[in-house]
C-alpha positions as CSV (number, residue, x, y, z in Angstrom):
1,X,4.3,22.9,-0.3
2,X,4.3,20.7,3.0
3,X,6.7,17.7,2.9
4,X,5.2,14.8,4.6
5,X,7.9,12.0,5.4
6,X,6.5,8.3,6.5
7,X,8.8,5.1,7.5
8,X,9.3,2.9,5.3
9,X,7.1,0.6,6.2
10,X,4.4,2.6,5.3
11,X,5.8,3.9,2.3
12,X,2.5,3.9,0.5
13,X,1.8,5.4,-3.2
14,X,-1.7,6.9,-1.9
15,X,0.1,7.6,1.6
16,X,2.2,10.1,0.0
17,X,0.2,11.0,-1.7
18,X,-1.8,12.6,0.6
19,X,1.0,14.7,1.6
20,X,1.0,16.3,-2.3
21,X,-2.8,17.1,-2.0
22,X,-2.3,18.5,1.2
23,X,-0.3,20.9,-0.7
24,X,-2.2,21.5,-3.6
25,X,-5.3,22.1,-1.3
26,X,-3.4,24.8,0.8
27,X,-2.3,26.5,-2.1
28,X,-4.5,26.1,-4.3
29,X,-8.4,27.0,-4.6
30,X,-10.3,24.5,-3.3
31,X,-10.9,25.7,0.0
32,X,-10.7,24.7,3.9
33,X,-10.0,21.3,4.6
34,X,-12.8,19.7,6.4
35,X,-12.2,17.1,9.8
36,X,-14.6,14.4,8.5
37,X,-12.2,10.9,9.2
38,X,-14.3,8.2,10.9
39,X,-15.0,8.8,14.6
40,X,-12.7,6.8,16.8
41,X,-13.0,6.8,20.6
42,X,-9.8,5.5,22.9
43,X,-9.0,2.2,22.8
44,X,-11.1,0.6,26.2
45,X,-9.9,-2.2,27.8
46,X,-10.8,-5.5,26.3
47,X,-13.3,-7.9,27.5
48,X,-12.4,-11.3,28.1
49,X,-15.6,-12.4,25.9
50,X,-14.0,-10.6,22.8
51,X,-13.3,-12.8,19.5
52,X,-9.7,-14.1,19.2
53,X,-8.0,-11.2,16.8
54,X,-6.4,-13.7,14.9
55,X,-9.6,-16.0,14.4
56,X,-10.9,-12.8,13.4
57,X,-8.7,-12.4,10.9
58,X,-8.6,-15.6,9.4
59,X,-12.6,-15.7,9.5
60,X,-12.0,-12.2,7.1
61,X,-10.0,-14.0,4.7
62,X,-12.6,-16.6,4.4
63,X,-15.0,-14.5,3.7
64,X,-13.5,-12.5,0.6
65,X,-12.8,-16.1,-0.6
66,X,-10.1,-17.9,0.6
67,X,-6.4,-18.0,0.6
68,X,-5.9,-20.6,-2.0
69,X,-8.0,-18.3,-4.4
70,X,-5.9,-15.5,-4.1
71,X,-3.0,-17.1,-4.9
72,X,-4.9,-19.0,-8.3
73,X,-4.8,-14.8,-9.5
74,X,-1.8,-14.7,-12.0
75,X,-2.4,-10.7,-12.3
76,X,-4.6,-7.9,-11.5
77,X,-5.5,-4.5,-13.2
78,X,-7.1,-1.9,-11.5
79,X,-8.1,1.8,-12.6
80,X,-9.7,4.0,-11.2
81,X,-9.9,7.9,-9.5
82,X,-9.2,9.5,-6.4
83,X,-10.6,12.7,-5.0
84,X,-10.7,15.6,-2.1
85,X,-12.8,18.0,-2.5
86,X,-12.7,19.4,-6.3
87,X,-8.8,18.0,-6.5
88,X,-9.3,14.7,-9.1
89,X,-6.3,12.6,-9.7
90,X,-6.3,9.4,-12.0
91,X,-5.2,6.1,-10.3
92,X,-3.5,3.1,-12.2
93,X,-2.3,-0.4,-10.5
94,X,-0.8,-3.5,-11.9
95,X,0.1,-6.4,-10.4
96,X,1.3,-10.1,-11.1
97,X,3.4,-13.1,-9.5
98,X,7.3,-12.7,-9.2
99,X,7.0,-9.3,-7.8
100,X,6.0,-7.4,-10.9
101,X,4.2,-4.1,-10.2
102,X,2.9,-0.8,-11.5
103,X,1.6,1.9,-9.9
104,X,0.9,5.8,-11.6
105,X,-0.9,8.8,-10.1
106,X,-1.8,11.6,-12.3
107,X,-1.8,14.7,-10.7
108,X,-3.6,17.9,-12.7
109,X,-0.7,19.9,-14.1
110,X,1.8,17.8,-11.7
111,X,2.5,14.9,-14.1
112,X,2.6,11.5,-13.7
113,X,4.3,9.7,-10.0
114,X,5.0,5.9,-11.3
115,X,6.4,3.3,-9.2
116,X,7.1,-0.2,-10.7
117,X,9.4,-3.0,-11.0
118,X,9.7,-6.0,-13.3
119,X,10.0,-8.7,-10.3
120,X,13.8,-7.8,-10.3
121,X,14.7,-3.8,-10.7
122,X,12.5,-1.4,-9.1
123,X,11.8,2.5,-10.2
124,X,10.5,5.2,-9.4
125,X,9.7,8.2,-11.5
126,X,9.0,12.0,-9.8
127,X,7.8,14.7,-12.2
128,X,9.3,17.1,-9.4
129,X,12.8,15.6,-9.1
130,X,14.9,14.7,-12.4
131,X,13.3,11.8,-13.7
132,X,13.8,8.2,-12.9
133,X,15.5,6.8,-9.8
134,X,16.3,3.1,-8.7
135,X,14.8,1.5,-5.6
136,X,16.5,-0.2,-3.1
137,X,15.9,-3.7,-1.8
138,X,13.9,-2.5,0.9
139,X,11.9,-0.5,-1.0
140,X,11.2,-2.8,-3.7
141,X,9.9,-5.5,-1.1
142,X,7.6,-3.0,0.7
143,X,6.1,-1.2,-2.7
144,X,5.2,-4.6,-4.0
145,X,3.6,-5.6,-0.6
146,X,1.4,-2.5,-0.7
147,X,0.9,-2.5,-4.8
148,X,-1.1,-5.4,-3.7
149,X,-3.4,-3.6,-1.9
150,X,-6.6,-5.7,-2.1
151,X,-4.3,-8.6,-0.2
152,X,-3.5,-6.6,2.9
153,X,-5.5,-9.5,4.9
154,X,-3.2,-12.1,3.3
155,X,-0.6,-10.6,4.4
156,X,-1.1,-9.9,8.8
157,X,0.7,-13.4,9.5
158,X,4.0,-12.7,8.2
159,X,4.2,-9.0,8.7
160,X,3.2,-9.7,12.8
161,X,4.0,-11.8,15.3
162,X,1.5,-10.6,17.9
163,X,-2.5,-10.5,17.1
164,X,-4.8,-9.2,20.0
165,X,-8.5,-8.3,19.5
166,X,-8.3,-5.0,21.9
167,X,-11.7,-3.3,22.1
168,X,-15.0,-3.7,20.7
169,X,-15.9,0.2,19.2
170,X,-17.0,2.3,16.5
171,X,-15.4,2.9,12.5
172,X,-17.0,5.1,10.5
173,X,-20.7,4.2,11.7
174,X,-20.3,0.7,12.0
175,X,-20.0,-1.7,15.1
176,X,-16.6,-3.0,15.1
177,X,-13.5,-5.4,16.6
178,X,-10.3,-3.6,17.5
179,X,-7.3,-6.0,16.3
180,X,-3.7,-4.5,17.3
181,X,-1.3,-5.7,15.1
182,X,2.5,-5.6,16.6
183,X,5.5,-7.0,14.8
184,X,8.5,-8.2,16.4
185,X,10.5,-4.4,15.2
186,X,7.9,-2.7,17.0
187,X,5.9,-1.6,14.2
188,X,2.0,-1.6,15.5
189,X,-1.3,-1.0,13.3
190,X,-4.7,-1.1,13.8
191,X,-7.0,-3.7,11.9
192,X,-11.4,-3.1,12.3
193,X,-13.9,-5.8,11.4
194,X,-17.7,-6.0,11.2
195,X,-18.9,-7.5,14.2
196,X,-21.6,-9.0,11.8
197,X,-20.0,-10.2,9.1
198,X,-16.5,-10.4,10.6
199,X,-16.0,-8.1,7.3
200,X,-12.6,-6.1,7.3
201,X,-13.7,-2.0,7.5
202,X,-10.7,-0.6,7.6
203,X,-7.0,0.1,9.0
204,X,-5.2,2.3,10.9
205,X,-1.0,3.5,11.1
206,X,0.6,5.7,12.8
207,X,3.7,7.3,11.1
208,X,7.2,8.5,12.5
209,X,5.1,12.1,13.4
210,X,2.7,9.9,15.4
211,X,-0.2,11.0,12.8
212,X,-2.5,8.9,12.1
213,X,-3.9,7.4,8.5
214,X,-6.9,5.6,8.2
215,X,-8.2,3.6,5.2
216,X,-11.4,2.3,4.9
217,X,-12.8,0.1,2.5
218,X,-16.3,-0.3,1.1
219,X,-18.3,-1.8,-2.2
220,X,-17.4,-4.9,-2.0
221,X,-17.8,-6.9,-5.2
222,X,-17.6,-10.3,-6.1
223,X,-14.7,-11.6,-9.1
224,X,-14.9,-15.0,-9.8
225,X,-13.8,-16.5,-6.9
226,X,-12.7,-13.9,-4.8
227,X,-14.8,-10.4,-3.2
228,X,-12.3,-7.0,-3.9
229,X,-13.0,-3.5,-2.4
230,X,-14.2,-0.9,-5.2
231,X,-14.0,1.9,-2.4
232,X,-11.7,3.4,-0.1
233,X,-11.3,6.1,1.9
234,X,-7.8,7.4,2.9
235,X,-7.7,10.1,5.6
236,X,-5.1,11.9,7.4
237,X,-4.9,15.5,9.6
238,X,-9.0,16.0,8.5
239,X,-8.4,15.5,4.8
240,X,-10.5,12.2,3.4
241,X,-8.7,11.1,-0.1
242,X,-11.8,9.0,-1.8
243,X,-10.4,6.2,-4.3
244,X,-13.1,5.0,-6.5
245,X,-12.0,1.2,-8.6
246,X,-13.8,2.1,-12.0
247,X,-12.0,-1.1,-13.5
248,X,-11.0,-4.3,-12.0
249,X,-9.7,-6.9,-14.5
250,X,-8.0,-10.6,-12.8
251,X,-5.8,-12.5,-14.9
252,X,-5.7,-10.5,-18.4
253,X,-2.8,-8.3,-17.2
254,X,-0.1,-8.0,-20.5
255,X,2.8,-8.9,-19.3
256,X,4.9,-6.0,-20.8
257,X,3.7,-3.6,-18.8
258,X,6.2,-4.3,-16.3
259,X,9.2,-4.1,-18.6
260,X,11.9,-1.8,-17.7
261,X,12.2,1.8,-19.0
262,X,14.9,2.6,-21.5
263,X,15.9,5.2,-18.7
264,X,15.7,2.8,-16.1
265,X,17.6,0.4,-18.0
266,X,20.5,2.4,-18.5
267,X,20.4,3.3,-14.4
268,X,20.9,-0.2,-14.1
269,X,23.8,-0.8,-16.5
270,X,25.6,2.6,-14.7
271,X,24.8,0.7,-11.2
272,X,26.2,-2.2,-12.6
273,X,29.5,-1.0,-13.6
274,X,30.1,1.3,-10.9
275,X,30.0,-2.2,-8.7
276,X,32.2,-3.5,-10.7
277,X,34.3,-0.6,-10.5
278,X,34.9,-1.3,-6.7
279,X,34.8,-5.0,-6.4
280,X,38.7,-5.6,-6.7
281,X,40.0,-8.3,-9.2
282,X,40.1,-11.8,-8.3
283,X,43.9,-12.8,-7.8
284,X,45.6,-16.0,-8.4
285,X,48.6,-17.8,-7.1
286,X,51.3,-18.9,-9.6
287,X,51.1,-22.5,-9.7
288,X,53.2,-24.4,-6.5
289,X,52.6,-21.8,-4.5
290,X,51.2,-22.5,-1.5
């Protein structure tokens, strides 16, 4: 089975998880892949009439409702299933303040791929490997960034420094802004809006093999305050992954959900005391020495 490896910044759940259906598609019997990601043309050259990308941005962040009622959201459940071809896999995500987080795939006779964290420790549990492992800081930060997937707009302004609307072109059918997204690291992505209703479409990254993911979103809905995606698409090297949101629940989330694991528990006590096995005692001087 194909490995697929992406940076860390990209370290996605439904990223790599691509990579795994990729695999079970090739080896499995459910047929040829099919290239049906949306249709996108080279970048042209912007015009100097095109909307400001980071007006455009802010104008998409309006529209779904608003910063300030995002952050009112406490928590966020979300279930739902995602799909390539005849491949079905079940899709679970949790969310809540203080960087608390779960997220489980359910592959068909591949088990269940959880990632989580309890707003402190973070986990990870692989069927394939030999059960839970602990995430670093890095990891943790940028798993609980992209749990929260239905905030990825929220979230441009810190992540880059530079904002430019670059082209005015097509996404999957519809007429849309180019914004390029650069941070300071030189990480770059691709954000497409509706040149109707300013309305994000979609995103695109490139990863370390300079392949390209796109997500688009679709079905918007309306929940309480705020408008949430019930579709996307996820596509990479011709293979569309479609994630259907059966279940969207804001503010019910039970907050023990996102306790630890007895396994991971006890990774944490061993991490524990192998730090303290190599920080070296504190000495003292016997008193008038100097």
């Amino acid at each position: 089975m194909p490995i697929y490896r992406v940076k860390k910044s990209y370290f996605h759940p439904l990223i790599l998880t691509i990579g795994v259906i990729i695999g079970l598609l090739m080896t499995g019997p459910t047929g040829a892949m099919q290239d049906s990601r949306p249709s996108l043309p080279p970048p042209q050259i912007a015009a100097a009439d095109l909307p400001n990308g980071l007006d455009l941005v802010k104008q998409a962040i309006e529209t779904i409702g608003g910063r300030e009622a995002f952050e009112q959201i406490t928590s966020m459940s979300i279930k739902g299933s995602m799909s390539a071809q005849k491949l079905t896999l079940a899709v679970e995500i949790h969310t809540a303040q203080n960087g608390r987080f779960i997220y489980k795939i359910s592959i068909p006779k591949g088990g269940v791929r959880t990632t989580g964290s309890d707003g402190t420790v973070g986990w990870r549990l692989n069927p394939d490997t030999s059960g839970y492992e602990l995430l670093d800081k890095a990891d943790l930060i940028e798993n609980n960034r992209q749990a929260n997937i239905h905030t990825i707009l929220l979230q441009v302004e810190d992540r880059f420094s530079r904002i430019e609307t670059i082209s005015q072109e097509d996404f999957g059918g519809k007429d849309a802004y180019t914004v390029r997204l650069s941070s300071d690291d030189g990480k770059e992505e691709f954000m497409f809006f509706d040149t109707g209703n300013q309305m994000l479409l979609g995103v695109k990254i490139i990863d370390d093999q300079e392949q390209s993911f796109f997500m688009q979103f679709d079905d918007w809905e309306t929940f309480g305050e705020v408008k949430l995606f019930r579709k996307m698409l996820l596509s990479r090297e011709g293979l569309v992954l479609e994630t259907q949101f059966t279940e969207i629940t804001i503010n019910e989330t039970d907050p023990a959900i996102f306790q630890q694991p007895e396994q991971v528990k006890k990774l944490v006590a061993e991490r524990e005391n192998e730090s303290n096995k190599q920080t070296p005692p504190a000495t003292t001087q016997p008193d008038g020495a100097g």
